[in-house]
C-alpha positions in Angstrom: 45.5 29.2 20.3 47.6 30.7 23.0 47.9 29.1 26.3 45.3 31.7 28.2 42.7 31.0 25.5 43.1 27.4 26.2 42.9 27.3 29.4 40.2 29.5 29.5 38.0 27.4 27.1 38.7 24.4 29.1 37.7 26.8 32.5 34.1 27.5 29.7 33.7 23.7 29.0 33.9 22.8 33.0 31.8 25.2 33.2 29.3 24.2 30.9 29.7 21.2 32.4 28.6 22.2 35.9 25.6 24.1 34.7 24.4 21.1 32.6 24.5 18.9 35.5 22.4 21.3 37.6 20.0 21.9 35.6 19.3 18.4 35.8 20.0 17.2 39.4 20.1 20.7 40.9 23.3 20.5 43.5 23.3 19.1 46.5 25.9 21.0 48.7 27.5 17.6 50.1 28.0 16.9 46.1 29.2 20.2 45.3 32.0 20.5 48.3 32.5 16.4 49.1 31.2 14.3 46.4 32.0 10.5 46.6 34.2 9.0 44.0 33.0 8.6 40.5 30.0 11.4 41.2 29.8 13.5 38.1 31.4 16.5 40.4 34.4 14.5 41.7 37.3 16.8 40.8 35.6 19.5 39.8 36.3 22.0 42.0 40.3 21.1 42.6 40.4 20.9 38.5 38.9 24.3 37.8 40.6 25.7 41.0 44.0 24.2 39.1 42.8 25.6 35.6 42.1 29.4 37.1 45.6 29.5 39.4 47.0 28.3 36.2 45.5 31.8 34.3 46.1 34.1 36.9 50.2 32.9 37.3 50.4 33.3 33.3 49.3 36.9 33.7 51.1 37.5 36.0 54.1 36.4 34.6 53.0 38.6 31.2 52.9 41.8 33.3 56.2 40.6 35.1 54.4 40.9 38.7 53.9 38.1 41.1 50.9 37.2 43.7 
C-alpha cells in the first residue's frame, strides 16, 4: 500500500471513529474544539489535521508544486 493510501485509510478509520462517537453522544461543540484530556475526541482534530497536511504535501511533491 502506498503512502497516500495509508494515510488516507487511517484519515477513513478517524473518521469512522468520529461518526461512531456521535451517533452515540451527539457532539458537544466544547468536546469537538476543547475536549478535556482522556475525552474520546482528545487529539482528534490536531491528528487528522496532521494526517490531511501530510496527503496534500505528498501531492504536492508528486506534481513537483509547493503550497
Amino acid at each position: 500500500m502506498s503512502e497516500k493510501q495509508e494515510l488516507i485509510q487511517k484519515m477513513l478509520r478517524l473518521q469512522k471513529k468520529f461518526i461512531d462517537y456521535e451517533h452515540k453522544n451527539g457532539v458537544n461543540p466544547d468536546d469537538y474544539f476543547a475536549p478535556e484530556a482522556g475525552h474520546t475526541l482528545d487529539g482528534f482534530r490536531e491528528e487528522y489535521d496532521k494526517l490531511a497536511n501530510q496527503l496534500v504535501d505528498l501531492a504536492h511533491s508528486e506534481k513537483g508544486s509547493s503550497r
